[in-house]
C-alpha positions in Angstrom: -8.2 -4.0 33.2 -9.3 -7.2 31.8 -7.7 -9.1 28.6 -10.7 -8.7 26.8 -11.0 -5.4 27.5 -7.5 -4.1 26.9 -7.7 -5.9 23.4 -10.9 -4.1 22.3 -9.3 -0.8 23.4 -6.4 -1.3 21.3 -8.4 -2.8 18.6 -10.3 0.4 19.0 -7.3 2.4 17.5 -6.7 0.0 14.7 -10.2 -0.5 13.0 -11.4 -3.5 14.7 -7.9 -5.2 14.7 -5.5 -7.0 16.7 -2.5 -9.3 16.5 0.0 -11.6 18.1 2.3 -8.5 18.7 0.0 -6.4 19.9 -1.1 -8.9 23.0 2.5 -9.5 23.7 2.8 -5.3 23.9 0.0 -5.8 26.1 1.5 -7.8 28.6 -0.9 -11.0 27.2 -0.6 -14.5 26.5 -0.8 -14.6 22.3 -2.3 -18.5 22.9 -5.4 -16.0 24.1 -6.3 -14.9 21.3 -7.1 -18.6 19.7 -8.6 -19.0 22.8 -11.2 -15.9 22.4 -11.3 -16.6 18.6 -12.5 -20.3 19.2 -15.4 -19.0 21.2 -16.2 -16.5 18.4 -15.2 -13.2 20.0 -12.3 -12.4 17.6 -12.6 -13.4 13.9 -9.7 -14.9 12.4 -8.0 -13.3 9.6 -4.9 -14.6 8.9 -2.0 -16.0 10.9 -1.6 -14.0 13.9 -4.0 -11.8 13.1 -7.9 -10.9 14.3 -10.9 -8.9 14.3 -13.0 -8.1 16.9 -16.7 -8.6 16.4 -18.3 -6.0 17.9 -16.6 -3.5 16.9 -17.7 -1.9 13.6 -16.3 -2.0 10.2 -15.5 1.0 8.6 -14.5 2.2 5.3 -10.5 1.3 5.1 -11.2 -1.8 6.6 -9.7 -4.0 3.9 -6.4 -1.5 4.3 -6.4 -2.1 8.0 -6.8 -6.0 7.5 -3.8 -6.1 5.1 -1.8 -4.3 8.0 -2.9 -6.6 10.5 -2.2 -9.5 7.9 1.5 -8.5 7.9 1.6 -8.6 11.8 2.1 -4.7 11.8 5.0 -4.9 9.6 3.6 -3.3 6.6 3.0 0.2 5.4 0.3 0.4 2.6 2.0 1.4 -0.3 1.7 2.5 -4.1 -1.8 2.4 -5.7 -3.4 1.4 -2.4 -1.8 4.4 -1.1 -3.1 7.0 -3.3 -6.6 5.4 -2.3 -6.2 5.9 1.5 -4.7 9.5 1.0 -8.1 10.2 -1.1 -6.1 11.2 -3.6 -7.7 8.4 -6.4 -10.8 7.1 -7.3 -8.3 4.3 -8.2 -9.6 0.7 -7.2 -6.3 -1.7 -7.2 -7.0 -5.6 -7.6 -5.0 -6.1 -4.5 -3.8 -4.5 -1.9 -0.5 -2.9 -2.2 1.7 -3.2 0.9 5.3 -2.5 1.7 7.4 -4.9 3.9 10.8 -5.3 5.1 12.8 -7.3 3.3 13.3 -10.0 5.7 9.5 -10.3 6.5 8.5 -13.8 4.7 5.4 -13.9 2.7 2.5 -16.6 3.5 0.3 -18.3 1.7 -2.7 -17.4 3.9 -4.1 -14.1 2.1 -1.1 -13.8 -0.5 -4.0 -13.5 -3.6 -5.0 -10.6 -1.8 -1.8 -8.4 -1.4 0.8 -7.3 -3.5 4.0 -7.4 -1.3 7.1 -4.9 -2.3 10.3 -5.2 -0.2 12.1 -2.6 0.9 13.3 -1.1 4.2 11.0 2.3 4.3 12.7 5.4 6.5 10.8 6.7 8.8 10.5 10.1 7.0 8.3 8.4 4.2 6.0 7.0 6.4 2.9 8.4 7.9 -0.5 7.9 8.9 -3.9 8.3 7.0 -7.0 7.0 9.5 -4.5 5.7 11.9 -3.1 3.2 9.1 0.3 3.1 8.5 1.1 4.3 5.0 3.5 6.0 2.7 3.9 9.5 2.2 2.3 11.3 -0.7 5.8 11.9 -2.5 7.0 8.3 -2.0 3.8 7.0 -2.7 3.6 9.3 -6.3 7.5 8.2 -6.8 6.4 3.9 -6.2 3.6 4.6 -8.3 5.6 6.3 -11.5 8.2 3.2 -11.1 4.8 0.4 -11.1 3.4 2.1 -14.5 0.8 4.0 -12.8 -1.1 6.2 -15.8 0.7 9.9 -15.6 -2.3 11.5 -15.7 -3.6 9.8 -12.8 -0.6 11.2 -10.9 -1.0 14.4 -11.9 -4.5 14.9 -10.9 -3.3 13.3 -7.2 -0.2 15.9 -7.3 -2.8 18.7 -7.6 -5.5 17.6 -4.8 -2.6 17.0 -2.6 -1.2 20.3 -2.8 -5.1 21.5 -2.7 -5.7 19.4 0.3 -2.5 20.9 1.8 -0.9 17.3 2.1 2.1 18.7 0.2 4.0 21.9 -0.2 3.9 23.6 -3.5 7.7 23.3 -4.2 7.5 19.5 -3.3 4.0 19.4 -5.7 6.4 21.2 -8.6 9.2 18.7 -8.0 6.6 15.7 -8.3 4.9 17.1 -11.7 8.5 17.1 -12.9 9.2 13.6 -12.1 5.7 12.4 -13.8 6.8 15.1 -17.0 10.3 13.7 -17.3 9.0 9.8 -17.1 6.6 10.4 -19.4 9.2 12.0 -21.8 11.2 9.2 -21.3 8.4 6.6 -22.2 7.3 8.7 -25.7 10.9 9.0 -26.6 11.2 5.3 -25.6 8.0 4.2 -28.0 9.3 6.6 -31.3 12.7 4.5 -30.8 11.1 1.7 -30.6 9.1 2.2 -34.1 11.9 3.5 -35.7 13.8 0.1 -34.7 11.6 -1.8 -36.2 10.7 0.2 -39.0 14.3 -0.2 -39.8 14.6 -3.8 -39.1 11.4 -4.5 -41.6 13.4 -2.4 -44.1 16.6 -3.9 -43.7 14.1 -7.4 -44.8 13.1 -5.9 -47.7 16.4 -5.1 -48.9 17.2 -8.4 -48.3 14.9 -10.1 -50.2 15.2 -7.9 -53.4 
């Protein structure tokens, strides 16, 4: 099979993408694919990474990109996560993504992702579209941690159980995670007042 060829079939199976790696899987020179971009068959889109033209875009596109971006390294993560599940209406300003901890960011693209390091097991990773991303309860756990609104999580706990995505223990577990956090964040906030309800007392008494 031809280079070109064998690129667009992989391509094929990662929304329009390939990278360094991949040719190097493939048995192919990387240097071809500056070759191929420089006579406009492949589209750069970051170091290492390409599109192929005629193949056509589709709906996670920008999710696919940001995996590309990262060379295959990352897992699509948090917000961004919720999103490809179809679990949110959610529209982060940048692409979350996931990344070992030794993968270095670059400047190329940076604006457009928000890196988190962290070596990921295996058993929280999965697939949505044939993208690489977390699984519904790591994704619900990163999201409580980044300040995602509770209520937002709840509504993606319930179409994921729906949807069959999750089991209903693991659902239950999850709604007690978001329950408990919120708990913490209310009883967090009356603290909070009361401190400085006392402090501006504590003022007054000083000044009479």
């Amino acid at each position: 099979m031809a280079i070109w060829d064998r690129l667009v079939e992989r391509a094929a199976e990662q929304h329009g993408y390939v990278t360094t790696r991949d040719a190097r899987d493939l048995g192919i020179d990387p240097t071809q694919l500056r070759l191929l971009a420089a006579r406009g068959r492949l589209e750069r889109v970051g170091r290492g990474a390409y599109r192929v033209q005629v193949l056509p875009r589709g709906a996670p596109d920008d999710l696919a990109e940001a995996v590309a971006w990262s060379l295959g390294r990352g897992v699509v993560s948090h917000e961004s996560a919720l999103v490809l599940h179809d679990l949110s209406d959610a529209n982060p300003s940048r692409v979350h993504l996931t990344v070992p901890r030794e993968n270095h960011p670059r400047t190329a693209g940076g604006d457009l992702y928000r890196m988190h390091r962290r070596v990921l097991p295996a058993s929280n990773v999965t697939e949505a579209d044939g993208i690489p991303v977390t699984t519904v309860p790591r994704t619900v756990r990163d999201c409580l941690v980044g300040g995602t609104d509770p209520y937002q999580l709840r509504l993606a706990i319930d179409r994921a159980e729906a949807e069959g995505l999750v089991r209903r223990a693991v659902a239950e577990d999850l709604r007690g995670e978001v329950s408990a956090q919120g708990t913490a964040v209310q009883a967090d906030g009356k603290d909070s007042r009361r401190s400085s309800r006392h402090r501006c007392h504590s003022k007054s008494r000083g000044r009479s």
